[in-house]
N, CA, C and O atoms as a GROMACS GRO file, in nm:
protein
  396
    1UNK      N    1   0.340  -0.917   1.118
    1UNK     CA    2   0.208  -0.957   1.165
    1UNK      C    3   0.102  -0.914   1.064
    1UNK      O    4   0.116  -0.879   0.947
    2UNK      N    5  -0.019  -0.927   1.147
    2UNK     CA    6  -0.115  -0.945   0.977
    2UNK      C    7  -0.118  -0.783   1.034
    2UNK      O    8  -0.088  -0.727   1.140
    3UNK      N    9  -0.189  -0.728   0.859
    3UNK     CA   10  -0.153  -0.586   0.866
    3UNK      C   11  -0.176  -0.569   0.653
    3UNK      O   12  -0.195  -0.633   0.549
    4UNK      N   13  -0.149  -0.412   0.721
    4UNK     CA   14  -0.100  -0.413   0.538
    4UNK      C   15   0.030  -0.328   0.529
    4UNK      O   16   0.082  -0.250   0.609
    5UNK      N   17   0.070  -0.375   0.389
    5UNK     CA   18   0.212  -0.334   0.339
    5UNK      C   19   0.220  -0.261   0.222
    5UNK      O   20   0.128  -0.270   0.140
    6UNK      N   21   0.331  -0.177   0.199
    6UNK     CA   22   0.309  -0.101   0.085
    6UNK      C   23   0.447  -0.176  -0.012
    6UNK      O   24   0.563  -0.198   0.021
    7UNK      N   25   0.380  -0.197  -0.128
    7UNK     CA   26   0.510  -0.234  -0.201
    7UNK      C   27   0.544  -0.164  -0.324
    7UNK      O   28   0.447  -0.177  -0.400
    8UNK      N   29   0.650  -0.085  -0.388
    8UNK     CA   30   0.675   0.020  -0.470
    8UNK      C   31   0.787  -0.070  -0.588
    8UNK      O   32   0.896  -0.127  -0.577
    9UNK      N   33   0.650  -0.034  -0.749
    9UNK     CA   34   0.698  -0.104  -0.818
    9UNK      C   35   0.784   0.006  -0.929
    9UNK      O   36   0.709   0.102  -0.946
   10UNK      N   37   0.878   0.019  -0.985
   10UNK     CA   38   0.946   0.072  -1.020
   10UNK      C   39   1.026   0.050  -1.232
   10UNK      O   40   1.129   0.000  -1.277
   11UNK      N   41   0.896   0.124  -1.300
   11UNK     CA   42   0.961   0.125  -1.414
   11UNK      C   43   1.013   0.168  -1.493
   11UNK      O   44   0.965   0.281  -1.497
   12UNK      N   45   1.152   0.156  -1.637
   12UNK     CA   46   1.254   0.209  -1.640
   12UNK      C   47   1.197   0.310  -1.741
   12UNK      O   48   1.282   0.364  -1.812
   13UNK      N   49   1.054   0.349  -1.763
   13UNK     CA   50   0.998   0.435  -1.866
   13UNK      C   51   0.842   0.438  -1.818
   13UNK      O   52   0.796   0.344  -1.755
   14UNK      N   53   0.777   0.536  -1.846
   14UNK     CA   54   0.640   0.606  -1.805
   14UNK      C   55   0.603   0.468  -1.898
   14UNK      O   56   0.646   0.418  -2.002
   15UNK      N   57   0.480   0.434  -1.784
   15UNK     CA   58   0.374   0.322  -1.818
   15UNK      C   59   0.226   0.384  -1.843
   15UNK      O   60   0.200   0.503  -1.819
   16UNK      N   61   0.128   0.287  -1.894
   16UNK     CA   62  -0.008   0.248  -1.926
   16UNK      C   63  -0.061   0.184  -1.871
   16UNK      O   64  -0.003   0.100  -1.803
   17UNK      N   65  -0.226   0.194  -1.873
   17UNK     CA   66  -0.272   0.111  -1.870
   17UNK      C   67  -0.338   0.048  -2.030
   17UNK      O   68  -0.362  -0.072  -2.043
   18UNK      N   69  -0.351   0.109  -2.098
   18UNK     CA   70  -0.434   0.128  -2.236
   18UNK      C   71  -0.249   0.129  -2.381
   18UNK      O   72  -0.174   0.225  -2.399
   19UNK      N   73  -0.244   0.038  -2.425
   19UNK     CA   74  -0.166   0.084  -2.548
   19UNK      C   75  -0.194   0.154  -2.668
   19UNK      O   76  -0.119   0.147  -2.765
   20UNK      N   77  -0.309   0.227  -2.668
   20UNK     CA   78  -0.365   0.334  -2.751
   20UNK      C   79  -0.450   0.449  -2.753
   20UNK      O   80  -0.507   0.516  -2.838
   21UNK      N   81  -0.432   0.446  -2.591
   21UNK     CA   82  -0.492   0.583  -2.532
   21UNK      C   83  -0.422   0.627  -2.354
   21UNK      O   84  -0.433   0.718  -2.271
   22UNK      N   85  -0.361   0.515  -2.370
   22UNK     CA   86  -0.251   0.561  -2.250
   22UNK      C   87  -0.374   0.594  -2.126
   22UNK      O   88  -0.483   0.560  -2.172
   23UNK      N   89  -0.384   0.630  -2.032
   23UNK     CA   90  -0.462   0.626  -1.922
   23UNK      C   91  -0.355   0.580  -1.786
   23UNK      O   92  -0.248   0.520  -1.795
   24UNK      N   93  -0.430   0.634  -1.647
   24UNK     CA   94  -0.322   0.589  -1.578
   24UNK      C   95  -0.354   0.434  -1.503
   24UNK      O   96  -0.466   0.381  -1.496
   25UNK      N   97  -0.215   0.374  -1.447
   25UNK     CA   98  -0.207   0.208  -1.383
   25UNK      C   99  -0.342   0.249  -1.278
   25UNK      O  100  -0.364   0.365  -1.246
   26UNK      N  101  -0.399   0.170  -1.248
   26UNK     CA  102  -0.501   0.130  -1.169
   26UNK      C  103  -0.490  -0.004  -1.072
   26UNK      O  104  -0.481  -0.106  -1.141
   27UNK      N  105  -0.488  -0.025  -0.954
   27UNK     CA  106  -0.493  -0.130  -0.884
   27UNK      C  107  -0.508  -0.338  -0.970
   27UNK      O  108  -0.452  -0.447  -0.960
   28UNK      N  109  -0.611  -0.280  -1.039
   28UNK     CA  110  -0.634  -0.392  -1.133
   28UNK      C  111  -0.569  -0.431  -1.228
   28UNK      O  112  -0.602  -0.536  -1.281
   29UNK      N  113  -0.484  -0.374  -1.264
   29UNK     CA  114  -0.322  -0.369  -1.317
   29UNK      C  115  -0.248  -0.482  -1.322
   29UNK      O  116  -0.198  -0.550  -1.412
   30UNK      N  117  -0.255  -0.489  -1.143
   30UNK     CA  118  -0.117  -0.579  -1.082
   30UNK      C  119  -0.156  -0.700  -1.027
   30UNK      O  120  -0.277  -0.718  -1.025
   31UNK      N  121  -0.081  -0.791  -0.980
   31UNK     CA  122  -0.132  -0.903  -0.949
   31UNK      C  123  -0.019  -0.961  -0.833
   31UNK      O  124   0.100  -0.983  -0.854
   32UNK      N  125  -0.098  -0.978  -0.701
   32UNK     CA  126   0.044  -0.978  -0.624
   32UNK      C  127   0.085  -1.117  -0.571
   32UNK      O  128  -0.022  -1.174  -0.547
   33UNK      N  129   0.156  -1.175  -0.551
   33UNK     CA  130   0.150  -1.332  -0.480
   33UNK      C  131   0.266  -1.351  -0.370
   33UNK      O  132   0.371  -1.286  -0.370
   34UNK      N  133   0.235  -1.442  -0.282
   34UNK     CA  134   0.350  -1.465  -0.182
   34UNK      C  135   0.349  -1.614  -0.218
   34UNK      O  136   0.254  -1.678  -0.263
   35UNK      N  137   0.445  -1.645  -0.195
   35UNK     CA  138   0.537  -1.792  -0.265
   35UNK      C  139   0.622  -1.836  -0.148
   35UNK      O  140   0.727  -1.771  -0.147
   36UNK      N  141   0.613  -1.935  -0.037
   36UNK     CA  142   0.709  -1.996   0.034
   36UNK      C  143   0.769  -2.050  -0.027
   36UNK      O  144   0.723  -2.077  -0.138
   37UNK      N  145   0.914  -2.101   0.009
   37UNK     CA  146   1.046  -2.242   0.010
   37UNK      C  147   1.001  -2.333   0.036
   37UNK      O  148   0.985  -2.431  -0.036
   38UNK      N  149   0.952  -2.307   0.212
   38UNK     CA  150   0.922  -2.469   0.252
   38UNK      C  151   0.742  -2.511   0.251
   38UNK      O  152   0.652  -2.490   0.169
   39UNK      N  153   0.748  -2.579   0.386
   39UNK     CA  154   0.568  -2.609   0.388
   39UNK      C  155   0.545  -2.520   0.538
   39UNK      O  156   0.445  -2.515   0.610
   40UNK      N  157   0.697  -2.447   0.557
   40UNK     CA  158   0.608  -2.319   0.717
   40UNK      C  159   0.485  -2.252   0.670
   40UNK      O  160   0.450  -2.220   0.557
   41UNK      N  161   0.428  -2.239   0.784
   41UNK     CA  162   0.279  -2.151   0.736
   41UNK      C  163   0.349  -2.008   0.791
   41UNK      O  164   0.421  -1.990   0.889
   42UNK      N  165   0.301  -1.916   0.694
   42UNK     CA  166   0.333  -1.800   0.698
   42UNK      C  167   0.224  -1.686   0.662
   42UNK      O  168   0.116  -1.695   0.719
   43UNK      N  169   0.245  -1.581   0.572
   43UNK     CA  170   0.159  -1.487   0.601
   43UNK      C  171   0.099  -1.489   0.446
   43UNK      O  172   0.171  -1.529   0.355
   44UNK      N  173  -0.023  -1.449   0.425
   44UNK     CA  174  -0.102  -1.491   0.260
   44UNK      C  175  -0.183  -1.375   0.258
   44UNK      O  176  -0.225  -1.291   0.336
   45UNK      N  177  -0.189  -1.405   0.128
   45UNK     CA  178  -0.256  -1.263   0.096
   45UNK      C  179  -0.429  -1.208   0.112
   45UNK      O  180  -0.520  -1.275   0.063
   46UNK      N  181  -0.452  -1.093   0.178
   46UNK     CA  182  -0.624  -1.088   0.190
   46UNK      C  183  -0.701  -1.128   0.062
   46UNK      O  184  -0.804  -1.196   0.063
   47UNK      N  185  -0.628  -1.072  -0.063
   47UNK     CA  186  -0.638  -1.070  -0.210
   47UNK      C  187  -0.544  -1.066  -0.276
   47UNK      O  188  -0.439  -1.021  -0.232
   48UNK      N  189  -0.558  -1.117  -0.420
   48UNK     CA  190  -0.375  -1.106  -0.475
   48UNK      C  191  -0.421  -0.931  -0.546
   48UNK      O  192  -0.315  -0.902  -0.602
   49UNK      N  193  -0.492  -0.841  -0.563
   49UNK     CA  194  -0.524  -0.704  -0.625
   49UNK      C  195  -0.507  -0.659  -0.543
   49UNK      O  196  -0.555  -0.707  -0.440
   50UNK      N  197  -0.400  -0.498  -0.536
   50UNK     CA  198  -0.364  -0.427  -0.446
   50UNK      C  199  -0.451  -0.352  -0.360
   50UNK      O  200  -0.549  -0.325  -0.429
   51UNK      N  201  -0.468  -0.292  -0.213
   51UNK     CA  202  -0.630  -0.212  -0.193
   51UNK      C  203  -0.583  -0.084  -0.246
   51UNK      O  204  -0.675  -0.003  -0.237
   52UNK      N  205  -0.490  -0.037  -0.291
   52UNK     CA  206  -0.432   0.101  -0.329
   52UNK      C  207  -0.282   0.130  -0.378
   52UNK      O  208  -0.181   0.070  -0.342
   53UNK      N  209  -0.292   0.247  -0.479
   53UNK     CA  210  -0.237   0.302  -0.582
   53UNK      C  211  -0.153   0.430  -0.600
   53UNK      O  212  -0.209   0.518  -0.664
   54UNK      N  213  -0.023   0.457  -0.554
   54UNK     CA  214  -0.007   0.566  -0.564
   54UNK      C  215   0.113   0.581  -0.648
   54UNK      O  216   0.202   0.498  -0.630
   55UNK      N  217   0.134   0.689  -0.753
   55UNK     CA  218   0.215   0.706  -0.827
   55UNK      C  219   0.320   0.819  -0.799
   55UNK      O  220   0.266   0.927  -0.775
   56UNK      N  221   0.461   0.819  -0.796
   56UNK     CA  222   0.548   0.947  -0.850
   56UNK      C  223   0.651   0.871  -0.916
   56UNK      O  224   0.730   0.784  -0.881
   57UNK      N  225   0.612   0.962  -1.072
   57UNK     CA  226   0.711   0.941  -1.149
   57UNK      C  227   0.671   0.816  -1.205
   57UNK      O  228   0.556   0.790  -1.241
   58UNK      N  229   0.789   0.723  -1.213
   58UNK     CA  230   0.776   0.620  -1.290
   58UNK      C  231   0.756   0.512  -1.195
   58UNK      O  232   0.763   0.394  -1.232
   59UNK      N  233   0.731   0.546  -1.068
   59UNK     CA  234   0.722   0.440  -0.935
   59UNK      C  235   0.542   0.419  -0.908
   59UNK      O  236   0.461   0.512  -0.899
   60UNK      N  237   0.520   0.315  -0.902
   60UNK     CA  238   0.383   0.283  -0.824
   60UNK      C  239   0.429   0.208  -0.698
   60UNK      O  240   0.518   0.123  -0.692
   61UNK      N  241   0.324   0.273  -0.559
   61UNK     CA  242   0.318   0.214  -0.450
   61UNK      C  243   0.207   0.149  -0.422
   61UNK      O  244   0.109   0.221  -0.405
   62UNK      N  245   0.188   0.014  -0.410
   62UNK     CA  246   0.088  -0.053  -0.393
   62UNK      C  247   0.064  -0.107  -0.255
   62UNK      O  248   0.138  -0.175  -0.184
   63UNK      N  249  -0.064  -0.056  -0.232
   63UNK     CA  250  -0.107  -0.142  -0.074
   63UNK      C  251  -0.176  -0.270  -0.058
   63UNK      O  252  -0.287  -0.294  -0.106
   64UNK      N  253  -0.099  -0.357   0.016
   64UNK     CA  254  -0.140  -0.470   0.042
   64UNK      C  255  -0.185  -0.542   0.200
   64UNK      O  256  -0.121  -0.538   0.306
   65UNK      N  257  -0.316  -0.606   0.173
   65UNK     CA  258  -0.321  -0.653   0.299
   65UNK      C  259  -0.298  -0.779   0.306
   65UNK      O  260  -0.313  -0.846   0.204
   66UNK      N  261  -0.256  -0.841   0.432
   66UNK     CA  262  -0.182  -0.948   0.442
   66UNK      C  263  -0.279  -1.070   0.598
   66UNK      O  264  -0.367  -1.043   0.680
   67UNK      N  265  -0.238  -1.136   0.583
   67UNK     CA  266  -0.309  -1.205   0.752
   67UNK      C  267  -0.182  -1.323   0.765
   67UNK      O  268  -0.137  -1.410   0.691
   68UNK      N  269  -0.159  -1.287   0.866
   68UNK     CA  270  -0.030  -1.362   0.954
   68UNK      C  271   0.064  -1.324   0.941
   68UNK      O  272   0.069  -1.206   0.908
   69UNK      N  273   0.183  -1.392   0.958
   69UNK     CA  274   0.340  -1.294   0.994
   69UNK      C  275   0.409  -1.373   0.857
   69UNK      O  276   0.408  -1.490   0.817
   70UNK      N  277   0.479  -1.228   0.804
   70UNK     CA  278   0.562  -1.332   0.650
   70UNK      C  279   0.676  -1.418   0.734
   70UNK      O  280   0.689  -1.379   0.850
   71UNK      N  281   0.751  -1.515   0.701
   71UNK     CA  282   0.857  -1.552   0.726
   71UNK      C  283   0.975  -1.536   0.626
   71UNK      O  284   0.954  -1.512   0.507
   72UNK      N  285   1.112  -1.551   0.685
   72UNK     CA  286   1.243  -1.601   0.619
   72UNK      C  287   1.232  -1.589   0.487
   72UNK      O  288   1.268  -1.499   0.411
   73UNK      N  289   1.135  -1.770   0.454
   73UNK     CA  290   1.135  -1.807   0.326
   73UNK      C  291   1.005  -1.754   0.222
   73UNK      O  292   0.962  -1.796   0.115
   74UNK      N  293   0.974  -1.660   0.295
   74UNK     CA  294   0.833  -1.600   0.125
   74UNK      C  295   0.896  -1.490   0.048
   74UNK      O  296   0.982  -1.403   0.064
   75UNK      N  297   0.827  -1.527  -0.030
   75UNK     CA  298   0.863  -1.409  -0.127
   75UNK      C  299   0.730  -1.339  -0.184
   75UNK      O  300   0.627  -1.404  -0.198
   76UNK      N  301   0.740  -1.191  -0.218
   76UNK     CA  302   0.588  -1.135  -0.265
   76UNK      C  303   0.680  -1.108  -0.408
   76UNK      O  304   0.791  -1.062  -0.436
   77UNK      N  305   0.566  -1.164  -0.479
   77UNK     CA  306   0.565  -1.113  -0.621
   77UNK      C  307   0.474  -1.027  -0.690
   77UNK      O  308   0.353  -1.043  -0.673
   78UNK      N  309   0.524  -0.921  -0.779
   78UNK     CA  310   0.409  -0.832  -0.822
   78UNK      C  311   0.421  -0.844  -0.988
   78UNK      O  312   0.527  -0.872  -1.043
   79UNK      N  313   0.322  -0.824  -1.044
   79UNK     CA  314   0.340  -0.900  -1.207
   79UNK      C  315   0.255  -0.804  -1.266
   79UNK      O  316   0.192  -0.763  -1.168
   80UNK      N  317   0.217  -0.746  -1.357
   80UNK     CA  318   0.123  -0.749  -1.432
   80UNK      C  319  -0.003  -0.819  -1.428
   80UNK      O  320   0.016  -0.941  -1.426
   81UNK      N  321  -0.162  -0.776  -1.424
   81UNK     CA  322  -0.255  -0.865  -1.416
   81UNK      C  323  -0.246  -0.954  -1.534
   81UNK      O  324  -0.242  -1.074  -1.509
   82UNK      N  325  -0.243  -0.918  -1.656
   82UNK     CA  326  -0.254  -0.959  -1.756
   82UNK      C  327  -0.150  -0.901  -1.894
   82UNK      O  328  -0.125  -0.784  -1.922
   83UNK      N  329  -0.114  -0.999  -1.950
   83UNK     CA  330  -0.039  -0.957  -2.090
   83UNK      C  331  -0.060  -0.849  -2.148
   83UNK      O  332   0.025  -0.797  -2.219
   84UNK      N  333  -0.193  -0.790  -2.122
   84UNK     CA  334  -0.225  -0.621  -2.212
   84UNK      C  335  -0.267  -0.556  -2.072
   84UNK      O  336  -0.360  -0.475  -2.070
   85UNK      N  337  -0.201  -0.590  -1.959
   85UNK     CA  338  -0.254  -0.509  -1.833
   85UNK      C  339  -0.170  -0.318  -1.824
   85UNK      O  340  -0.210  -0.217  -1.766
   86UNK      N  341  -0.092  -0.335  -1.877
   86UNK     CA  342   0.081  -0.248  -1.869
   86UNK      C  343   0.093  -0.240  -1.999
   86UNK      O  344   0.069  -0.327  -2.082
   87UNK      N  345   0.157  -0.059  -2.025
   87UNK     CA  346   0.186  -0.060  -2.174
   87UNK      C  347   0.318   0.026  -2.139
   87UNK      O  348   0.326   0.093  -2.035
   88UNK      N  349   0.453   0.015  -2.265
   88UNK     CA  350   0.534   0.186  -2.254
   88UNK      C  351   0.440   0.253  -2.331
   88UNK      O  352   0.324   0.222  -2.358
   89UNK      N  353   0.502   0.340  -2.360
   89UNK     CA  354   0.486   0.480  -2.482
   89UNK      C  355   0.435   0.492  -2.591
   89UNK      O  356   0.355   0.573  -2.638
   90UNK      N  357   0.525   0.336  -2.659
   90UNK     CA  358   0.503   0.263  -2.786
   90UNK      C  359   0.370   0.191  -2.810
   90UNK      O  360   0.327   0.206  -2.924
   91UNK      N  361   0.283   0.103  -2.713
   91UNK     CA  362   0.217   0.035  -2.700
   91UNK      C  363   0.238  -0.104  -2.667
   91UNK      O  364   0.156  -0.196  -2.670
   92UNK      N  365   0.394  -0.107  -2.626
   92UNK     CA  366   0.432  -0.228  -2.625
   92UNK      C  367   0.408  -0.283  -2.456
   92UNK      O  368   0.411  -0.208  -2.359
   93UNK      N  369   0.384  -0.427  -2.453
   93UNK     CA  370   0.319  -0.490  -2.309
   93UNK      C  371   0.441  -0.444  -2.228
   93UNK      O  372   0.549  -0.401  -2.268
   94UNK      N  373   0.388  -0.469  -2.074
   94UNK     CA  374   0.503  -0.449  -1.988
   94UNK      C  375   0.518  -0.619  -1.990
   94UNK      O  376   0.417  -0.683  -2.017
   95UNK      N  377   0.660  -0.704  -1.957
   95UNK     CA  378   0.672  -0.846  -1.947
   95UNK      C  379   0.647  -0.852  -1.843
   95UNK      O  380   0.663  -0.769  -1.753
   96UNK      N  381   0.573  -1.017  -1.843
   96UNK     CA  382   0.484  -1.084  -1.736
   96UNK      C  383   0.566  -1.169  -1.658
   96UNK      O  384   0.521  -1.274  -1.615
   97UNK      N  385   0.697  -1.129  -1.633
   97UNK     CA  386   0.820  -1.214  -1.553
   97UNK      C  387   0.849  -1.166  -1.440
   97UNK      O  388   0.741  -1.111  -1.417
   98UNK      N  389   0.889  -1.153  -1.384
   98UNK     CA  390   0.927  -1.132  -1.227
   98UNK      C  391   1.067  -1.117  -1.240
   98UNK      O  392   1.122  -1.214  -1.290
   99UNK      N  393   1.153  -1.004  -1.204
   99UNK     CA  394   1.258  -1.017  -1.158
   99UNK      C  395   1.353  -0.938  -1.043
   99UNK      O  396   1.465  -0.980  -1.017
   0.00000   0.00000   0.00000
């Protein structure tokens, strides 16, 4: 039902926000989307930017608010806002793919 959800993103090395001064992920970071199968109406997002941020370790938990009930067929996706949104160590981007 509508509400909010926490979703915990999980990477395989300490992230960025900055590739040359490192800083920590920030809400504005991420970019979240729900994607049906069919044409059911289901549950969508208040905003695709998380309302909140919490880190341990190499995990971010992101809060999301939602309006209506998800179904079966959605899927939430969480991405990177942007190509230089996410950095590792190196300075290198986090990829903008979903998997």
């Amino acid at each position: 039902a509508s509400g909010s959800l926490t979703l915990t993103v999980t990477f395989s090395e300490p992230v960025f926000n900055s590739s040359t001064t490192g800083g920590a992920l920030e809400t504005d970071d991420f970019v979240v989307s729900i994607t049906t199968a069919s044409d059911s109406v289901g549950a969508s997002l208040d905003s695709p930017t998380p309302t909140s941020i919490s880190q341990n370790g190499n995990s971010y938990t992101l809060g999301v608010t939602i309006s209506g009930t998800l179904q079966d067929d959605q899927v939430i996706t969480v991405l990177p806002a942007t190509a230089g949104s996410i950095f590792d160590a190196d300075g290198n981007p986090a990829s903008a793919t979903s998997s």
